[in-house]
C-alpha positions, -999 to +999 in steps of 0.1 A: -125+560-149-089+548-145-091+542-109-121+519-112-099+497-139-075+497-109-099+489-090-110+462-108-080+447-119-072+445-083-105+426-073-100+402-101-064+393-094-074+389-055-098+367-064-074+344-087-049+343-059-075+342-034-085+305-060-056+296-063-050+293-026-080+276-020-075+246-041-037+241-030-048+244+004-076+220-005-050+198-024-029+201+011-053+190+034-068+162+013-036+136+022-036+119+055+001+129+069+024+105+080+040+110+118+067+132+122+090+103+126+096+096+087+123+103+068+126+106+028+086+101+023+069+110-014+037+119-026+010+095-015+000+089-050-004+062-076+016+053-105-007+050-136-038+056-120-051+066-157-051+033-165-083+025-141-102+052-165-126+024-172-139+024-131-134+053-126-160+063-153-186+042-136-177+063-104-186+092-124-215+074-141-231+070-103-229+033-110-221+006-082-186-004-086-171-034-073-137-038-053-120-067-043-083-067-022-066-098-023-029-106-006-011-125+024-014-124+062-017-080+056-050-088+040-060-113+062-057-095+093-089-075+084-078-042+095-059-030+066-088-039+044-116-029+061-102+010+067-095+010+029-132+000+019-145+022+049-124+048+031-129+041+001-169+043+008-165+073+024-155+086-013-174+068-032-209+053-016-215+032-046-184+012-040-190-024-031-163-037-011-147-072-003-113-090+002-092-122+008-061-131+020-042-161+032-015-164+057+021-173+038+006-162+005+029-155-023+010-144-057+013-177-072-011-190-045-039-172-063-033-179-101-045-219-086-080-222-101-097-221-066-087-188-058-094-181-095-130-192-082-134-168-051-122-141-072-146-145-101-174-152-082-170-115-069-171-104-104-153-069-093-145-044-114-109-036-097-087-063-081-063-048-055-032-069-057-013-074-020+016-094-024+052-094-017+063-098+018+064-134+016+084-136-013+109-107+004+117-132+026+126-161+001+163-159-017+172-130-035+141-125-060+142-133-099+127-106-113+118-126-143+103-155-129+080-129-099+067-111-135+057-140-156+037-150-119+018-118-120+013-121-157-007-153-150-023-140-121-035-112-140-046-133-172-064-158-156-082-134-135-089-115-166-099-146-186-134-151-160-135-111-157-137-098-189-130-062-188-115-059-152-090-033-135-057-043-121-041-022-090-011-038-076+007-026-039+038-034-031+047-049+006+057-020+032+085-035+045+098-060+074+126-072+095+147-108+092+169-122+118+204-120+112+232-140+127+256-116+142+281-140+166+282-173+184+296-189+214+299-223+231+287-240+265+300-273+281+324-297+267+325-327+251+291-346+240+274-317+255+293-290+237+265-266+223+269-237+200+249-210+204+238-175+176+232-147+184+208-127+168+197-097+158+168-083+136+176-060+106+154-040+084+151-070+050+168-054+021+151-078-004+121-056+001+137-029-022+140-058-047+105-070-047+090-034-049+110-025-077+099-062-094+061-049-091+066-014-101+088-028-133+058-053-141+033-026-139+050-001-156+055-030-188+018-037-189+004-004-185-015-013-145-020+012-118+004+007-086+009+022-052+045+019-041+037+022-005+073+012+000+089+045-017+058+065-002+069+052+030+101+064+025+120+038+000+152+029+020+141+040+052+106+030+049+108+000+071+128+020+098+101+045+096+073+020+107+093+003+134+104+042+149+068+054+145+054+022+171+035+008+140+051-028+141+039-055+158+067-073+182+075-096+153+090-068+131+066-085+102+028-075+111+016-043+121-002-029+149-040-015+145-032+019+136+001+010+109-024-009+091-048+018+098-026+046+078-020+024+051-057+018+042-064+056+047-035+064+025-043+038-004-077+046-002-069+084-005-045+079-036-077+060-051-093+092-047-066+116-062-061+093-092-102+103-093-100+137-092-066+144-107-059+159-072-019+157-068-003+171-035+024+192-038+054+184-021+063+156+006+034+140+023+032+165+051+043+149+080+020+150+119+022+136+156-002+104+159-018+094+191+004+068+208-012+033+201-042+030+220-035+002+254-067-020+238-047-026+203-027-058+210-002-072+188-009-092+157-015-131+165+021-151+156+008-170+124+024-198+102+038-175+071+036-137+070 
């Protein structure tokens, strides 16, 4: 009798373990990795994603939820976007995806009452906020000023969508150009001076993440720091090593923008299911970037 207890005990704690490895493995698998060229990455996860209970309910609920992405020249390029609906689809089938962005956007370009219009004529349930590039590349940011521009953003969005979801992103990161010496040619009247320049990973990114993350965090909205995901101080590094940058060191090739919608798109999902991966975001070889993915067009603004 006493070796059948064994026995038993021992097929029910094989079977816990054998459980419990399942859904970390499971839990393991579910993120897509980053190559093995980043440095310092974090969960691919969202901040507050409880706060999005109300669509996420409808998810549940079967019910046809609608998702809107709107931002600068990221947005616009189509690619980011469209792989996060595709993903996002791929979830959830009832999910009814759109998006607009504008080249040179900064936030406050959308709290103007005709992109107050595009928005509310979607009537989504969840606005995707994309910002923050653009203003990385103004003056140092005022922190104070960026927040009471999301706040109206937010509000008058809110004020035709009654009800409505708030996720906000925060820019991945980008390179300025930096004057690092000079020198002269000719004499007299056609004496020239001449810079030279180099481009460096744009600190103010740090700064503008941190605004968005501080703004969410004070009125209770769902964000994905894809800048700390990335990496936080070596985040921007990270893209340019991996061959995800377009030549301009602003814009990203087909397959950075690529990652990031699989990745947002996936945190969407774990804020769903609760599903948190344990660990750095495991880390993988990409393909090189196929020859037919050409650089981003140059465009006025970023």
């Amino acid at each position: 009798m006493s070796n059948r207890r064994v026995a038993c005990k021992a097929m029910v704690l094989f079977c816990i373990l054998h459980f419990a490895f399942y859904i970390q493995t499971s839990a393991q698998t579910l993120g897509t990795p980053f190559p093995t060229t980043f440095r310092n990455t974090r969960n691919n996860e969202l901040t507050d994603g409880s706060t999005l209970a109300t669509v996420f309910r409808k998810l549940k609920q079967n019910k046809t939820v609608k998702v809107m992405q709107i931002g600068d020249s990221h947005v616009k390029g189509n690619i980011l976007p469209r792989t996060l609906g595709t993903t996002l689809q791929n979830y959830f089938p009832r999910v009814e995806f759109t998006y607009y962005g504008i080249n040179g956007a900064w936030a406050r370009r959308f709290y103007e009452d005709d992109m107050i219009n595009k928005v509310a004529l979607e009537r989504p349930d969840l606005v995707i906020i994309s910002f923050g590039t653009n203003e990385a590349h103004g003056s140092t940011i005022d922190e104070r000023a960026h927040a009471e521009t999301m706040r109206t953003l937010t509000q008058r969005i809110s004020e035709r969508c009654p009800g409505i979801c708030f996720l906000f992103t925060t820019p991945p990161g980008s390179y300025i150009a930096q004057r690092t010496g000079s020198y002269t040619t000719g004499t007299g009247r056609r004496r020239r001076t001449h810079y030279n320049i180099t481009r460096v990973p744009n600190a103010n990114t740090a700064n503008v993440a941190r605004s968005i993350v501080n703004f969410c965090r004070s009125n209770r909205m769902a964000v994905w720091d894809i800048y700390t995901i990335a990496g936080g101080s070596s985040a921007i590094t990270n893209w340019y090593n991996s061959g995800m940058m377009n030549s301009d060191c602003i814009h990203y090739l087909a397959n950075g923008y690529i990652l990031q919608g699989k990745l947002l798109g996936e945190a969407i999902y774990k804020a769903y299911t609760g599903t948190a991966v344990s660990g750095s975001q495991t880390r993988m070889n990409h393909a090189p970037t196929p020859r037919q993915q050409v650089p981003y067009a140059s465009v006025q603004g970023f």
